[in-house]
C-alpha positions in Angstrom: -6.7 -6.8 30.1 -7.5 -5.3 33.6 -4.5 -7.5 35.2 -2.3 -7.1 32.2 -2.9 -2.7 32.9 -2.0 -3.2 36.8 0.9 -5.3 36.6 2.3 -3.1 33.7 1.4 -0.2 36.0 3.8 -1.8 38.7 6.6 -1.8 36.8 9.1 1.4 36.7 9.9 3.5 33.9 13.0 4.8 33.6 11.2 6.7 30.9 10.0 9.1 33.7 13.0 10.6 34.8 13.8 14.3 34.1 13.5 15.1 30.0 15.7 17.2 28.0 14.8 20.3 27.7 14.9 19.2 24.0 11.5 18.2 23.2 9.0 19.0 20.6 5.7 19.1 22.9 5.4 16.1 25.2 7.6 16.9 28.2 8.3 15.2 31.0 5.1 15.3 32.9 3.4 13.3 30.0 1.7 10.3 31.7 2.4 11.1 35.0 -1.0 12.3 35.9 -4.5 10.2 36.5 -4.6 8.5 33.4 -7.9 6.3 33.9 -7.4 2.5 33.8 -9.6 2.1 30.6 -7.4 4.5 28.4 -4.1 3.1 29.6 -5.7 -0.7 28.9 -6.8 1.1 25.3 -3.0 2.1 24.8 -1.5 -1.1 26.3 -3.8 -3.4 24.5 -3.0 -2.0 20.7 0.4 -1.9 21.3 0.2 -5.1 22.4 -1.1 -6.1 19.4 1.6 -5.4 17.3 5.1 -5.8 18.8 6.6 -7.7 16.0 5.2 -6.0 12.9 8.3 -4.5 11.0 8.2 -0.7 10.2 8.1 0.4 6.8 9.1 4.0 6.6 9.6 4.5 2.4 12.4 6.9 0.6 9.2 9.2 -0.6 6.0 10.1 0.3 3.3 11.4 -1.9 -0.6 12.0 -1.6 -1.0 15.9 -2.1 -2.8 16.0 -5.4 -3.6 12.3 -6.2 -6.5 10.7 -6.5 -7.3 7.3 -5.3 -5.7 4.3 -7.1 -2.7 6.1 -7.7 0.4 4.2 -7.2 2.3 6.6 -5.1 -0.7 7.5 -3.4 -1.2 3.9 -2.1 2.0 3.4 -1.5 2.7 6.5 0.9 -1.0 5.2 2.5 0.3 1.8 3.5 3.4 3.7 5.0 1.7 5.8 7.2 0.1 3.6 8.9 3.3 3.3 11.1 3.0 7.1 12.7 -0.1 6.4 14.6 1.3 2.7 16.1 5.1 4.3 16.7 3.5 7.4 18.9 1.0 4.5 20.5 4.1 2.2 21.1 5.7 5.5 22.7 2.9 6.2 24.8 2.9 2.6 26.3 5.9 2.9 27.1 5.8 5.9 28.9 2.8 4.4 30.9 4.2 0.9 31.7 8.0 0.9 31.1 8.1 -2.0 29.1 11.4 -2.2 27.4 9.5 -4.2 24.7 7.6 -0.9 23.8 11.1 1.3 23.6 12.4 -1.0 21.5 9.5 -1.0 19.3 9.5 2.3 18.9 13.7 3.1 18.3 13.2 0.3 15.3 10.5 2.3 14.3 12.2 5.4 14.6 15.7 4.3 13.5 14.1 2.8 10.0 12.8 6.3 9.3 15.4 8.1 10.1 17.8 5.9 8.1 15.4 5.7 5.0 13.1 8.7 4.3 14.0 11.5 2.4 12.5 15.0 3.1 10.8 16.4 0.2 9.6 19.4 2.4 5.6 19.1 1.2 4.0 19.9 4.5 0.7 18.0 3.2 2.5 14.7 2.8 4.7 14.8 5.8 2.4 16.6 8.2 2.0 13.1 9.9 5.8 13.5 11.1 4.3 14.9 14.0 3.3 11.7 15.9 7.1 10.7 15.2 8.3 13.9 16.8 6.0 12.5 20.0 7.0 9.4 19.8 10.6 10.8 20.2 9.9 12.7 22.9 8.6 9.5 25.2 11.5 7.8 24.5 14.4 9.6 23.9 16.2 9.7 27.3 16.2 6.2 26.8 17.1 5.1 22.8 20.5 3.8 22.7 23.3 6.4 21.4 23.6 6.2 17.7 19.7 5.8 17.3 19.7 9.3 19.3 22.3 10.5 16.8 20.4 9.6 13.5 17.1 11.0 14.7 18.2 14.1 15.9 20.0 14.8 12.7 16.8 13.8 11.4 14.9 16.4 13.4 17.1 18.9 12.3 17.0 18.7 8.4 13.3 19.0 8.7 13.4 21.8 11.1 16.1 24.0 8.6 14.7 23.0 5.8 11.3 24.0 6.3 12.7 27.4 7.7 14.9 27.8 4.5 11.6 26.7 2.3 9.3 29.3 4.3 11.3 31.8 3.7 12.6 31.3 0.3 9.8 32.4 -1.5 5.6 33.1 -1.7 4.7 29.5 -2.6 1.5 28.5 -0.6 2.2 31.4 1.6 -1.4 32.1 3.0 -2.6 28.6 2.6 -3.2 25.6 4.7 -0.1 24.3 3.2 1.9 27.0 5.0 0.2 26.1 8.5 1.8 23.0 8.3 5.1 23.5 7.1 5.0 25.7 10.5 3.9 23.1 12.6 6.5 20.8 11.2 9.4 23.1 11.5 8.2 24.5 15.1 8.1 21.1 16.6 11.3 20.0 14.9 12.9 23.5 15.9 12.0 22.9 19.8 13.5 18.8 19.5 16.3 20.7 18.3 16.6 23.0 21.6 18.6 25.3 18.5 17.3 28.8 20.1 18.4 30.4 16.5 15.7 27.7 15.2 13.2 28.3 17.6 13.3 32.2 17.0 13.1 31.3 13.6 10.3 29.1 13.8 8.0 31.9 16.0 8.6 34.3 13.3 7.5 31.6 10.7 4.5 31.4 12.7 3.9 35.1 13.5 3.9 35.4 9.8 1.1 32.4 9.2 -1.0 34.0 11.6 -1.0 37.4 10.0 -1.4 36.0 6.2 -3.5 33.1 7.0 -6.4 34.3 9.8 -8.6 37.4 9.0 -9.2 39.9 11.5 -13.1 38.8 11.6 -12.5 35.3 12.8 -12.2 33.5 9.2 -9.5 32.6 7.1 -8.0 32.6 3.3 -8.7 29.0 3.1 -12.5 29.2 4.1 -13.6 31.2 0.9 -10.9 30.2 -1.4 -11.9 26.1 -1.0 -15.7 27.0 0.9 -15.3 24.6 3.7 -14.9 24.5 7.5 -12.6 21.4 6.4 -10.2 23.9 5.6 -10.6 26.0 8.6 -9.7 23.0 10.9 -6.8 22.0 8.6 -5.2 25.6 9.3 -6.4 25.8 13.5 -4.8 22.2 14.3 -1.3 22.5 12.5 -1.2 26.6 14.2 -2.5 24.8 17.8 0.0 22.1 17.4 2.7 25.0 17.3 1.7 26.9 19.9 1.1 23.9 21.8 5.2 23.6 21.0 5.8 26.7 22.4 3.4 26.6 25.4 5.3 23.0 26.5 8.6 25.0 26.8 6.7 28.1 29.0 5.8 30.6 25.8 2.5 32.0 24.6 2.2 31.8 21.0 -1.2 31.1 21.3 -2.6 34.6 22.5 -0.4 36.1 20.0 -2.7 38.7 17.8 -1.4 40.5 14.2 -1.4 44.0 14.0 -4.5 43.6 12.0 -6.3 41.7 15.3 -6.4 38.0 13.6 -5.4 35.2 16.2 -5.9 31.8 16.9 -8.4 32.4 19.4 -10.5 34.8 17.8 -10.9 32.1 14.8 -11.8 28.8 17.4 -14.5 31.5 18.9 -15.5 32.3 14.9 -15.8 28.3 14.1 -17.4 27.9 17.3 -20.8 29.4 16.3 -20.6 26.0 13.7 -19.6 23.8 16.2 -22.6 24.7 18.5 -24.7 23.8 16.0 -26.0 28.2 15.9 -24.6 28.0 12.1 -24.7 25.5 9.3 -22.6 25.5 6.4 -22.6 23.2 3.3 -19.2 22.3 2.4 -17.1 23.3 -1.1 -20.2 24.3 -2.6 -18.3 27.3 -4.3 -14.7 26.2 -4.1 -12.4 28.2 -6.3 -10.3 24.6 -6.5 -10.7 22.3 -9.9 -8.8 19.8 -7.7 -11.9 19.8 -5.0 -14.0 19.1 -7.8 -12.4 16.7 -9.5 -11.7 15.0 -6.0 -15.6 14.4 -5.8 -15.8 13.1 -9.2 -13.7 10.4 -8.7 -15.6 9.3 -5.3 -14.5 11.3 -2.4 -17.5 12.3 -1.6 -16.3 14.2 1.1 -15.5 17.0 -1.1 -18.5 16.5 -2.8 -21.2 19.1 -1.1 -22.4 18.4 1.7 -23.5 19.9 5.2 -20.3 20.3 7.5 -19.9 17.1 9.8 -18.9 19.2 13.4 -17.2 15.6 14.5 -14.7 17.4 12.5 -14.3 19.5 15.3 -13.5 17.2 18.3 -9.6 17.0 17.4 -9.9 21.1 16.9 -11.2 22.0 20.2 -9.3 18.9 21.7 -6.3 21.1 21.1 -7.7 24.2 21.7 -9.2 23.2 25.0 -5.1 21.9 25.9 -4.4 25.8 25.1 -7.3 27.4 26.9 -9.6 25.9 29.2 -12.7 27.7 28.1 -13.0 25.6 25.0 -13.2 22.5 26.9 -17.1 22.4 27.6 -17.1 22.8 23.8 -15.3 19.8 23.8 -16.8 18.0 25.9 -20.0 18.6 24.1 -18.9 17.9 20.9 -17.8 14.4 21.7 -21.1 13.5 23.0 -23.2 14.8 20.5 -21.1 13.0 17.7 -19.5 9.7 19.5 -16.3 10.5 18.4 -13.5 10.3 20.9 -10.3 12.7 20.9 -7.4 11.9 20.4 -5.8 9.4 23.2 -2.4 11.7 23.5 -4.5 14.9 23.9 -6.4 12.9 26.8 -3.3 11.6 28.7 -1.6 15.3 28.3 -4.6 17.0 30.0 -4.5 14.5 32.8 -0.5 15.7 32.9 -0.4 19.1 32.7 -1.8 21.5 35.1 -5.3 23.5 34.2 -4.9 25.4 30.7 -5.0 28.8 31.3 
């Protein structure tokens, strides 16, 4: 695999030239920093793996609400499996140039983009994001009409989760909200619509204000009782203000008149993270669905002492926003085993120290 990485590495990309300014969070810098061999070979290798296998982007995807052995449910399962191999093909590509990985990834892109249909439920497209990545490694280079479909594509999500955010109080406080903002801020900035953008940090603005409490917690914690539900909030907001940080804005800092901000909650869940707090999960959530969830096997919303590997994703972001969360980090991965995610690794190796 070692002589497959170096003569990939030896090959130019034109993948690497000046981006668009019309990018959702991966910018131009993305892989061009001291990716170490054994990542790159980890990147490489899957995508390797599957060069060939057809994409299978469906008209509809469902899970919020369903238990397992559900039809839909399965169904939307096996389709999702493409967003972490199209972002992984992207990734390869950026790192080698290997036409073979662009390609990949445009079918993957293009069969999405031709066939899904937006039903705007944040929970079953949250994984859209890795598309929006994906996009942004390889859009300079997609061939015209792919570029056309997909950035229509980006579009319709980013106005319609606008239009759905600010049609009415559905979710409003709730995780659910979080992600329809991180969905529609990363769409918005693929976009490079300024209208949609301002739209978008207002969206979020909002989510900060409803969603984080001036003490550090949120809605979510005691309505469902589990730091589950705190990181399902912080990573959607992060992703968003990691949006808006990529294009030379601070969302993250941003605090509510009432003093709630994102990083007064990551210092709040930090005191679990160390280890200086437990917490036993959904012991007193005010959700049937949590409950019934448990009794039909998903014992992870069964009670049950918070597993802080939870956390490595969480402060994985955090620690791209603000350096002072990356001991945290750090520590967290080596006390669990469990490794962050690769394009959070090759973007701190490409961007200069968080500040």
């Amino acid at each position: 695999m070692k002589t497959v990485w170096l003569a990939a590495c030896a090959l130019t990309s034109a993948a690497t030239a000046a981006h668009a300014a019309d990018y959702a969070l991966l910018g131009p810098s993305f892989g061009k920093g001291p990716v170490t061999p054994a990542l790159s070979e980890a990147v490489i290798s899957r995508a390797m793996a599957t060069p060939d296998r057809p994409p299978g982007a469906i008209p509809h995807a469902h899970t919020e609400g369903t238990l397992p052995g559900k039809g839909i449910r399965e169904i939307s399962l096996k389709a999702r499996e493409d967003q972490p191999i199209v972002l992984n093909f992207a990734i390869a590509y950026r790192l080698t140039g290997d036409r073979r990985f662009l390609d990949a990834a445009g079918r993957y892109l293009e069969n999405w983009a031709d066939i899904y249909q937006f039903s705007f439920n944040p929970i079953d497209e949250t994984g859209f994001d890795t598309l929006l990545m994906a996009y942004d490694l390889t859009e300079d280079d997609l061939p015209a009409p792919v570029r056309a479909k997909v950035d229509a594509f980006w579009r319709k999500m980013a106005v319609g989760y606008l239009d759905a955010i600010d049609a009415g109080p559905r979710n409003a406080n709730t995780n659910w909200q979080s992600h329809r903002v991180k969905l529609a801020t990363m769409a918005a900035f693929q976009t490079g619509d300024t209208a949609i953008i301002d739209r978008a940090r207002e969206a979020y603005r909002r989510q900060i204000a409803a969603n984080l409490l001036p003490d550090g917690s949120m809605f979510d914690f005691h309505e469902r009782d589990a730091l589950h539900y705190v990181t399902y909030n912080l990573d959607p907001l992060m992703m968003a203000a990691l949006s808006a940080r990529a294009h030379g804005l601070d969302w993250f800092g941003w605090k509510s008149p009432a003093g709630a901000s994102l990083p007064h909650s990551l210092d709040w869940l930090a005191a679990y993270a160390r280890g200086d707090k437990t917490h036993i999960e959904f012991a007193n959530s005010k959700i049937q669905f949590d409950r019934d969830r448990a009794a039909a096997g998903q014992k992870e919303y069964a009670p049950h002492p918070w597993d802080v590997g939870n956390g490595v994703s969480t402060y994985s972001l955090a620690s791209l926003l603000d350096a002072r969360y990356l001991p945290l980090r750090d520590d967290l991965v080596k006390r669990t085993g469990k490794r962050p995610p690769v394009w959070t690794e090759i973007q701190r190796a490409s961007q200069s120290p968080a500040r």
